[in-house]
MARBAVEX-133407 format. One line per field, with one value per atom (N, C-alpha, C, O): chain; atom name; x, y, z. Coordinates in steps of 0.1 Angstrom, whole numbers. Each point is the difference from the previous one (the first is absolute). Layout:
BEGIN
chaine: A | ...
atome: CA | ...
xx: X | ...
yy: Y | ...
zz: Z | ...
This chain:
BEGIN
chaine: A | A | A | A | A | A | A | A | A | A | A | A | A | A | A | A | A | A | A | A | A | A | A | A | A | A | A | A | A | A | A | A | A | A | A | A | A | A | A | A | A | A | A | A | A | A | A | A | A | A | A | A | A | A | A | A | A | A | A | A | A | A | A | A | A | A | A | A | A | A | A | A | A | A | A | A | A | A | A | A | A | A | A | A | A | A | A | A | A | A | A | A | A | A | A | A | A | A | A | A | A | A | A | A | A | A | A | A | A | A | A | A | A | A | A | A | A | A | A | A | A | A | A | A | A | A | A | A | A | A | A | A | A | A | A | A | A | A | A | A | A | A | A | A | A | A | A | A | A | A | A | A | A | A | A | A | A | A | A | A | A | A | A | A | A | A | A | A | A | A | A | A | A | A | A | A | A | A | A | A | A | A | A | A | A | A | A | A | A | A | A | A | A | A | A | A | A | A | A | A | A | A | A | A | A | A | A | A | A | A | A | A | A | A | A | A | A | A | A | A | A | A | A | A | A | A | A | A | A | A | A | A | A | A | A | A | A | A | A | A | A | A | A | A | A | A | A | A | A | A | A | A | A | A | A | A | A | A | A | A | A | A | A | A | A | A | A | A | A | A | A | A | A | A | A | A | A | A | A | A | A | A | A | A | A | A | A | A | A | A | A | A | A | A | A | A | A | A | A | A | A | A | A | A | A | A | A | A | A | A | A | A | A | A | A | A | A | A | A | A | A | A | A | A | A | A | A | A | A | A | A | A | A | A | A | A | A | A | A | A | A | A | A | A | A | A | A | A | A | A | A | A | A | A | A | A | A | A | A | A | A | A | A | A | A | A | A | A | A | A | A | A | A | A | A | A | A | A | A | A | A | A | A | A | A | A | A | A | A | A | A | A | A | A | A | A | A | A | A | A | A | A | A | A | A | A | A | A | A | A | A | A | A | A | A | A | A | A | A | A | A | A | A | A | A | A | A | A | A | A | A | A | A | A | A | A | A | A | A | A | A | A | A | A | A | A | A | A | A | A | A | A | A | A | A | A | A | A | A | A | A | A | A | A | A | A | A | A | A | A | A | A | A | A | A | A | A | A | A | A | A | A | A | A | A | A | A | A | A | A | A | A | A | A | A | A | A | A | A | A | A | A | A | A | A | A | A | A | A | A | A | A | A | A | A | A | A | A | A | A | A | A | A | A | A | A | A | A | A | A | A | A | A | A | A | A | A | A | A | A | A | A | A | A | A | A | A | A | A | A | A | A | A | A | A | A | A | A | A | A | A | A | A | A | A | A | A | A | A | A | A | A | A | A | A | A | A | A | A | A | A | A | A | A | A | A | A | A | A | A | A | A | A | A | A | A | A | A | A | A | A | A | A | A
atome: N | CA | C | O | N | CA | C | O | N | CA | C | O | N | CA | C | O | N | CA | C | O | N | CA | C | O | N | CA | C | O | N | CA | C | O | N | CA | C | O | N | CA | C | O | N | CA | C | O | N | CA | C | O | N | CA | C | O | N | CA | C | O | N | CA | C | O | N | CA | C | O | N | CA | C | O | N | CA | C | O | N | CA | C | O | N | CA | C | O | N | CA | C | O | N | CA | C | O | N | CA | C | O | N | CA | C | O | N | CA | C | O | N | CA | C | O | N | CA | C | O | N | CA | C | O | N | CA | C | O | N | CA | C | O | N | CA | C | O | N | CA | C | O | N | CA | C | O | N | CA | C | O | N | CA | C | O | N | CA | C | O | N | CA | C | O | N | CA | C | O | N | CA | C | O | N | CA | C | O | N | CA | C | O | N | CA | C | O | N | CA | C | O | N | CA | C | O | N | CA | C | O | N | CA | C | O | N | CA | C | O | N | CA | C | O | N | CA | C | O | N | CA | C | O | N | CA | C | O | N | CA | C | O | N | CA | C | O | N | CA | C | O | N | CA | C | O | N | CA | C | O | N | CA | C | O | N | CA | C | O | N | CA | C | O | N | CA | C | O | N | CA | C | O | N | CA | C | O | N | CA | C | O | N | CA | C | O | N | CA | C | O | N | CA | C | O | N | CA | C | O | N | CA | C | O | N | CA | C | O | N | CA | C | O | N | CA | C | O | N | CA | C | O | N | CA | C | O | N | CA | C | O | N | CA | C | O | N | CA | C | O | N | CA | C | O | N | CA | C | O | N | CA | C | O | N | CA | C | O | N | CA | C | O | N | CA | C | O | N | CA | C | O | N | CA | C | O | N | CA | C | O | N | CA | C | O | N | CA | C | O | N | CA | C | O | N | CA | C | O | N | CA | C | O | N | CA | C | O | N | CA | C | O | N | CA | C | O | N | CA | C | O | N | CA | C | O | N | CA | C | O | N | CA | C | O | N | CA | C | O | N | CA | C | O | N | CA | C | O | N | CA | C | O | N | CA | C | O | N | CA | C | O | N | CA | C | O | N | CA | C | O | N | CA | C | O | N | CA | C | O | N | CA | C | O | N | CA | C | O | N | CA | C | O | N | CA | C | O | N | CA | C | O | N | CA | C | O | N | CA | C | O | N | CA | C | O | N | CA | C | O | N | CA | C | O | N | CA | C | O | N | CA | C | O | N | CA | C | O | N | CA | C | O | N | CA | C | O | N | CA | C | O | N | CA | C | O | N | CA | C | O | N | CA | C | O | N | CA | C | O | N | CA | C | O | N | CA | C | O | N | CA | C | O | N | CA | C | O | N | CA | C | O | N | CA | C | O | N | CA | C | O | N | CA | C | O | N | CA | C | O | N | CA | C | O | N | CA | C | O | N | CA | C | O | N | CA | C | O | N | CA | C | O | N | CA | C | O | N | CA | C | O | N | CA | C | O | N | CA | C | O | N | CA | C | O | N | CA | C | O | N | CA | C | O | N | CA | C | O | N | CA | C | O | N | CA | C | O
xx: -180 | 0 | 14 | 8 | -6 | 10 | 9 | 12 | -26 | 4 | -3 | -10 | 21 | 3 | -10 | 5 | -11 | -14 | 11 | 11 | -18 | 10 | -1 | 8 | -16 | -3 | 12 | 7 | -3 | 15 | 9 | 11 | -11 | 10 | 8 | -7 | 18 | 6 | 7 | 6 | -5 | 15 | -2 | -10 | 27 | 10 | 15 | 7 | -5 | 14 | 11 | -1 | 12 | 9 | 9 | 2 | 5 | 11 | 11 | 0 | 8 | 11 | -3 | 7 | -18 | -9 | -3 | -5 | 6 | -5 | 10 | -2 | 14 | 9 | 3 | 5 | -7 | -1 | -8 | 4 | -18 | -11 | 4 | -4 | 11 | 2 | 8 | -3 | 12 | 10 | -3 | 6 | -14 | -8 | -7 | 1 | -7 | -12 | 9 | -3 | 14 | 13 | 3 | -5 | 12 | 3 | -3 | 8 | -26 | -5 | -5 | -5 | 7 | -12 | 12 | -4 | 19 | 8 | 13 | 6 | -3 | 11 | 13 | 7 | -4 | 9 | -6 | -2 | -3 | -7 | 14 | 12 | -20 | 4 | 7 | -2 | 13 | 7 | -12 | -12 | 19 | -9 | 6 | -7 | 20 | 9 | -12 | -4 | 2 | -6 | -14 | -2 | -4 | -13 | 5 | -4 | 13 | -1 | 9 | 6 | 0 | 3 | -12 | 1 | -12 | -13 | -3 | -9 | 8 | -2 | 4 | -6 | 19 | 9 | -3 | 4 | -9 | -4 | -12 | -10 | 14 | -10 | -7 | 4 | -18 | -10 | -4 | -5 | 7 | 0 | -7 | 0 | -10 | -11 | -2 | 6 | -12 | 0 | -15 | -3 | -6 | -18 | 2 | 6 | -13 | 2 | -16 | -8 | 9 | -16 | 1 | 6 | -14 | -4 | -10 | -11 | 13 | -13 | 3 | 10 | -17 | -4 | 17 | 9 | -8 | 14 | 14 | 12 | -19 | 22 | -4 | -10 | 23 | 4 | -2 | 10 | -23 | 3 | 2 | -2 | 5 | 4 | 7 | 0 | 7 | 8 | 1 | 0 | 1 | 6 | 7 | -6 | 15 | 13 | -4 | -5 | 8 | -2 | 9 | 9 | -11 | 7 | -8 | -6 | 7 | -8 | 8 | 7 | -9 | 5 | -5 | -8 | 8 | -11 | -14 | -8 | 3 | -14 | -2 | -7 | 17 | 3 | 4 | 5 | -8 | 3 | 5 | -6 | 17 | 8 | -5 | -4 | 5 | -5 | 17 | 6 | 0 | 16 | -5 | 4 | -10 | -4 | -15 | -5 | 0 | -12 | -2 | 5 | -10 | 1 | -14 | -3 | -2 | -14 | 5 | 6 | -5 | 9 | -9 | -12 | 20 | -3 | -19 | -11 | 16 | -16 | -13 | -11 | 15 | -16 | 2 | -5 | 12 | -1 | -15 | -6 | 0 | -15 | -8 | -12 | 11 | -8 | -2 | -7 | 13 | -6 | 9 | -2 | 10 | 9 | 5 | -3 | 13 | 9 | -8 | 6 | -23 | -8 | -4 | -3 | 2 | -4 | 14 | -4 | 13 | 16 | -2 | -2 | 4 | 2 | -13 | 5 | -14 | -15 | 9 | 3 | -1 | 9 | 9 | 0 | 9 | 15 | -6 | 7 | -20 | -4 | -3 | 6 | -20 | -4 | 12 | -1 | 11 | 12 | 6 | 0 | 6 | 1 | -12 | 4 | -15 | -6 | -1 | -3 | 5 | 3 | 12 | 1 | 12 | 8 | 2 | 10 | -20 | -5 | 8 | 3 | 1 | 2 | -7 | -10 | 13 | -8 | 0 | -10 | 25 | 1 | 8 | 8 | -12 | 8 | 8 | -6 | 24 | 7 | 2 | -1 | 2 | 8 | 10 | -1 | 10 | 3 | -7 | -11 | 13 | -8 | 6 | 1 | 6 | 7 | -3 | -6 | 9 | -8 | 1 | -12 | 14 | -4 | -15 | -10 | 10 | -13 | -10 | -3 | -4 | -15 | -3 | 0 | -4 | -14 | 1 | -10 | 22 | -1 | -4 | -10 | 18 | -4 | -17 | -5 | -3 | -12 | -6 | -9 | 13 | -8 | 0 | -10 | 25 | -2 | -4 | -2 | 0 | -7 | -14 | -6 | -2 | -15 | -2 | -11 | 22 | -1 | 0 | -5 | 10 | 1 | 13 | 1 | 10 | 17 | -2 | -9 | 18 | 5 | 14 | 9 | -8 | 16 | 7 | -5 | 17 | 8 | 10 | 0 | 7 | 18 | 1 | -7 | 19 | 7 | 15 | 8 | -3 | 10 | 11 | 2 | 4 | 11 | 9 | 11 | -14 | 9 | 2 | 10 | -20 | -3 | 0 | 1 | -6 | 2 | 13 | 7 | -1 | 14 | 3 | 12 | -26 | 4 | 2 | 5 | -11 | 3 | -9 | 2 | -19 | -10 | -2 | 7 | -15 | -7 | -10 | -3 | -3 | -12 | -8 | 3 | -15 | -10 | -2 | -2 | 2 | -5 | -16 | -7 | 2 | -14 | -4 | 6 | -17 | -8 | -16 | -8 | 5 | -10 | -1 | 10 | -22 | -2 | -16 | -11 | 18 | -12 | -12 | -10
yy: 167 | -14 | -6 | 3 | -11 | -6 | -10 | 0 | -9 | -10 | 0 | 5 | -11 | 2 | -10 | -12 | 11 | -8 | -15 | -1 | -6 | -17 | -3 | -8 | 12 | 0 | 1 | -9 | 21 | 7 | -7 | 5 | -15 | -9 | -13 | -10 | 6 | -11 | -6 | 7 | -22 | -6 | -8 | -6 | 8 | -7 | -5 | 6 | -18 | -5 | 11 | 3 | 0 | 8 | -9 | -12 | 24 | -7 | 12 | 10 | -11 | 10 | 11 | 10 | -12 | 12 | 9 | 10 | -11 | 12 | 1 | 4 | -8 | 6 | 15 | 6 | 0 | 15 | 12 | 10 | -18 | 5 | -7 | 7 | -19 | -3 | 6 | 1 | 2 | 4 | 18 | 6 | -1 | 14 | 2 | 8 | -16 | -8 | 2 | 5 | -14 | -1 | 11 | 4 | 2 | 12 | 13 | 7 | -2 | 4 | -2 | 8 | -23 | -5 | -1 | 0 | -2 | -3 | 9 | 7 | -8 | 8 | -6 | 6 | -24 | -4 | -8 | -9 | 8 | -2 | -17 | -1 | -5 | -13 | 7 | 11 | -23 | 4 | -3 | -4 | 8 | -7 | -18 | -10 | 10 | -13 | -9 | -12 | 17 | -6 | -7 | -12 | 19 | -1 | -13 | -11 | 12 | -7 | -11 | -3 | -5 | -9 | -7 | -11 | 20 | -13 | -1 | -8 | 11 | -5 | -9 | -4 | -4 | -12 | -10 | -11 | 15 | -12 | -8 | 4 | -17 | -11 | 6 | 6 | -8 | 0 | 13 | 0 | 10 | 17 | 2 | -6 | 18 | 6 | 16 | 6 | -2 | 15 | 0 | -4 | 12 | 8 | 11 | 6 | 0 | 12 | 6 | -4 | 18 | 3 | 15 | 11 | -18 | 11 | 10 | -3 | 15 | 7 | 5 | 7 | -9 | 6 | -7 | 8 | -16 | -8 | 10 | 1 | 6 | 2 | 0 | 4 | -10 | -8 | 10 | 7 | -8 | 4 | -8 | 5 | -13 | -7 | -14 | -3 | -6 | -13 | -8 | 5 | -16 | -5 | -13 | -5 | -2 | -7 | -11 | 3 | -18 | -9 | -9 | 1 | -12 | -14 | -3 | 6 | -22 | -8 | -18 | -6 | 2 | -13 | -8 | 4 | -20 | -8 | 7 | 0 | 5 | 6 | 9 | 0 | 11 | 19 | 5 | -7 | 18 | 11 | 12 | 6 | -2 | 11 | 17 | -2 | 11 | 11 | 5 | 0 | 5 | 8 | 15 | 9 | -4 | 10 | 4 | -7 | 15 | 7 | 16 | 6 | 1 | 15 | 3 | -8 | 16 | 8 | 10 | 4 | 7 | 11 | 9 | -2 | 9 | 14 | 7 | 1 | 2 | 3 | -6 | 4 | -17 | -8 | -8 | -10 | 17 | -4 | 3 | 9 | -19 | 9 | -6 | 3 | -10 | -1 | -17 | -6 | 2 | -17 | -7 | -12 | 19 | -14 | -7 | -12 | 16 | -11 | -9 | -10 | 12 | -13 | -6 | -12 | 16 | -7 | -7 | -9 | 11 | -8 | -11 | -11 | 15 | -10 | -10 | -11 | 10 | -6 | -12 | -11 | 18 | -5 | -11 | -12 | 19 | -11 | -8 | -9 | 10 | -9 | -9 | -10 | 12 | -12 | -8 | -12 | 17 | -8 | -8 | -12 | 19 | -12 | -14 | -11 | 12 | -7 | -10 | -12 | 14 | -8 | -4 | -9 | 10 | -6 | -8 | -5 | 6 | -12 | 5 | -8 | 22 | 5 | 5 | 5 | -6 | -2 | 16 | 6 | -1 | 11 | 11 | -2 | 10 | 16 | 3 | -1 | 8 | 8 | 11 | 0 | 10 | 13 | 7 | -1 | 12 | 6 | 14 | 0 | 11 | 13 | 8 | -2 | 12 | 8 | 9 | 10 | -15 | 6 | 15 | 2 | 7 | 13 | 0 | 7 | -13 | 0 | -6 | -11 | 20 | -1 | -3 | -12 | 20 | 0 | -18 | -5 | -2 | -11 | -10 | -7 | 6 | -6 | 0 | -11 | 23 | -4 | -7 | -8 | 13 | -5 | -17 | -8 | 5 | -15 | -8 | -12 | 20 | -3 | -2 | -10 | 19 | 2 | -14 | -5 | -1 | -6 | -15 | -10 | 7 | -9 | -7 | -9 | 20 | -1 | -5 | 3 | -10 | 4 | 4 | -5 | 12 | 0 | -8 | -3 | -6 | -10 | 3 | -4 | 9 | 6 | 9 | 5 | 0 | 11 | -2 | -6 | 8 | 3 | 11 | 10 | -12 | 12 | 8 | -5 | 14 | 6 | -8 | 2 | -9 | -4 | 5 | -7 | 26 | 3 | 6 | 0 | 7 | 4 | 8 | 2 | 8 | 13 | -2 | 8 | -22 | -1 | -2 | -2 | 4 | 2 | -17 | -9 | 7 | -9 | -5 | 9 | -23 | -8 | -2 | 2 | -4 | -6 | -15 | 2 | -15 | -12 | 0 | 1 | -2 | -1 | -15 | -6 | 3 | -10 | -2 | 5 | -15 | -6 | -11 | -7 | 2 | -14 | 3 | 6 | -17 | -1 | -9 | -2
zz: -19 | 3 | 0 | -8 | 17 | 5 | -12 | -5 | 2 | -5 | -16 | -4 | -5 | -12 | -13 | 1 | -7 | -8 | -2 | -5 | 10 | 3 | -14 | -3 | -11 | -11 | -5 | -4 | 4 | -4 | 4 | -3 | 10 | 8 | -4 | 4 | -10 | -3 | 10 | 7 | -5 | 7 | -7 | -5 | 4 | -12 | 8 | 9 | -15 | 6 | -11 | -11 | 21 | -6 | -4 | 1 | -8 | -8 | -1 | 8 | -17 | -3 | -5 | -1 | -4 | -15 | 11 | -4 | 17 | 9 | 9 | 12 | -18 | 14 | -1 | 10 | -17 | 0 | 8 | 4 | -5 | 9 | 15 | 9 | -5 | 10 | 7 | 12 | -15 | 3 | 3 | 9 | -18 | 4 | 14 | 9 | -10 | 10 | 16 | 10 | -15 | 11 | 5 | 10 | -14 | 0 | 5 | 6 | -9 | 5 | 14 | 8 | -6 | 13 | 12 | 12 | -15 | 12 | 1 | -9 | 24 | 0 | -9 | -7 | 12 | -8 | -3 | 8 | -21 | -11 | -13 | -4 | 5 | -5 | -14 | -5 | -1 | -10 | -12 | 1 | -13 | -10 | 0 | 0 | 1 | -2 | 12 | -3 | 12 | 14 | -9 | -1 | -4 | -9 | -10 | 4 | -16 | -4 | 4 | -10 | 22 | 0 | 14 | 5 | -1 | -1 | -9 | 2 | -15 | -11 | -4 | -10 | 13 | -5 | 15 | 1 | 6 | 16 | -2 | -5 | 8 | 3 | 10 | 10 | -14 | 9 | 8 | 12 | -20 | 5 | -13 | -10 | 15 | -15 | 1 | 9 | -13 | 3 | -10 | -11 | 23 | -7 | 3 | 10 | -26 | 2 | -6 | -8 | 16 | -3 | -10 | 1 | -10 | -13 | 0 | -1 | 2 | -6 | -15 | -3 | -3 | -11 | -7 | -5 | 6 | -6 | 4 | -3 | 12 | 9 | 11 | 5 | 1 | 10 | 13 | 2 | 10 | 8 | 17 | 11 | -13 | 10 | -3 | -12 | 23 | -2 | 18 | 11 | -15 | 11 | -3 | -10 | 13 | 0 | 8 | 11 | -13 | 9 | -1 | -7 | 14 | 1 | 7 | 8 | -14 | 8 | 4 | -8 | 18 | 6 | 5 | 8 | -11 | 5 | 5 | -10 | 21 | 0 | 10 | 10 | -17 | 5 | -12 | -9 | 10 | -11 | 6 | 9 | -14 | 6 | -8 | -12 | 15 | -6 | 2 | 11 | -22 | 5 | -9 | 8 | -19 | 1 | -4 | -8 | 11 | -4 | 0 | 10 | -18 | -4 | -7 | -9 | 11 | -9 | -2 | 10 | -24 | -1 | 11 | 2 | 4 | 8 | -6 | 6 | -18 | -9 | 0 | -4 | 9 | 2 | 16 | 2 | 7 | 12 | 4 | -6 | 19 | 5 | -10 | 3 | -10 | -12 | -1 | -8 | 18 | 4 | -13 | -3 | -4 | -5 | 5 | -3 | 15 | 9 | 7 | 6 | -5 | 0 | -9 | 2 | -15 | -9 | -7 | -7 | 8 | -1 | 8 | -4 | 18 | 7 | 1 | 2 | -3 | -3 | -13 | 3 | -17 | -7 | 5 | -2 | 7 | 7 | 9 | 4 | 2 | 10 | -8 | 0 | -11 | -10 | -6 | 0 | -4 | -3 | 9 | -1 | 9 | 14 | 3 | 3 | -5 | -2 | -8 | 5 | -20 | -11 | 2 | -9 | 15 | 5 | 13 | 4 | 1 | 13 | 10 | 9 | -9 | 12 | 9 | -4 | 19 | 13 | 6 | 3 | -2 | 7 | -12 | -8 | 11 | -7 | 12 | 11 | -12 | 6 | -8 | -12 | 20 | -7 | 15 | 12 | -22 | 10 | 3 | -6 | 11 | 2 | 7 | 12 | -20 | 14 | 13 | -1 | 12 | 11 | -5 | 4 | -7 | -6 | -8 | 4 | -13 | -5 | 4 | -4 | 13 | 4 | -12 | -3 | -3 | -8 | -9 | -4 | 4 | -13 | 14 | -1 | 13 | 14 | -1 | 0 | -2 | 4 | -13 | 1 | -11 | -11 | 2 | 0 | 2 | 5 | 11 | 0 | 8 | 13 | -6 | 5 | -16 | 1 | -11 | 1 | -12 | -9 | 9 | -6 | 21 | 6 | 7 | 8 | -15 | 6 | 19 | 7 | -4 | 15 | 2 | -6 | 12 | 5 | 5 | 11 | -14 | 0 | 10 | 12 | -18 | 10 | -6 | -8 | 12 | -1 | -9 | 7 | -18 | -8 | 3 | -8 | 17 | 6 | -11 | -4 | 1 | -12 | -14 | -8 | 5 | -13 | -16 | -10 | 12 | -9 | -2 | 10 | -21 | -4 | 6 | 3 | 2 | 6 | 17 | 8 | -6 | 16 | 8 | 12 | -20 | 4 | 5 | -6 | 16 | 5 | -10 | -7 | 3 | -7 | 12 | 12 | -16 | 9 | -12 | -12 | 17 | -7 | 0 | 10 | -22 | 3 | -10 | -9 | 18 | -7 | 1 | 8 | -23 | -2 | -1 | -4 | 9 | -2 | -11 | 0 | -8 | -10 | 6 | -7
């Protein structure tokens, strides 16, 4: 079975007590992979929060936001490698959507790098559209795809 007992399942607003697992999480999931320093100075930003998803109380997933008058920006999201396939990165973002909501936001952005199919469709099936194009956006040179929701 694909999908992991939602029972066994926490989201929790993060904090510093998990920049270690975050930073793991990081690490494993990208080529150039965020600092830890990167982590904790959205921790010191107005209006930026970070959910993160528990099983059995360690940390296997996160995603990073900001939000503005009535948009919510997504800058990172990661499910460790080990529980990919297993419907967390919908049950996160399910999560970050309800939040957006309680902050009276209208639309979700993120970015997605045109390389990755597989996170492209997951957002396509969750309700994403494709926006524009981000020309060499990431560090390595790679292209973004802009994606959005409207709540």
């Amino acid at each position: 079975m694909n999908n992991l007992d939602l029972k066994s399942i926490d989201m929790i607003d993060l904090d510093k007590r998990y920049i270690a697992e975050i930073v793991d999480i990081e690490k494993k999931s990208f080529a150039h992979p965020w600092t830890k320093e990167s982590f904790l100075q959205i921790f010191e930003q107005k209006n930026y929060a970070g959910l993160g998803i528990l099983l059995r109380k360690k940390l296997i997933g996160y995603c990073f936001f900001y939000w503005a008058v009535d948009e919510l920006s997504i800058v990172n999201i990661a499910i460790d490698p080990d529980f990919r396939g297993k419907n967390m990165g919908t049950t996160l973002l399910a999560s970050v959507e309800d939040q957006a909501k309680k902050l009276h936001c209208q639309t979700i952005f993120l970015e997605v790098s045109v390389t990755n199919a597989t996170a492209q469709k997951l957002y396509q099936k969750l309700g994403y559209s494709k926006q524009a194009l981000r020309v060499g956006y990431y560090t390595d040179g790679k292209d973004a795809l802009v994606m959005r929701k409207k709540l």
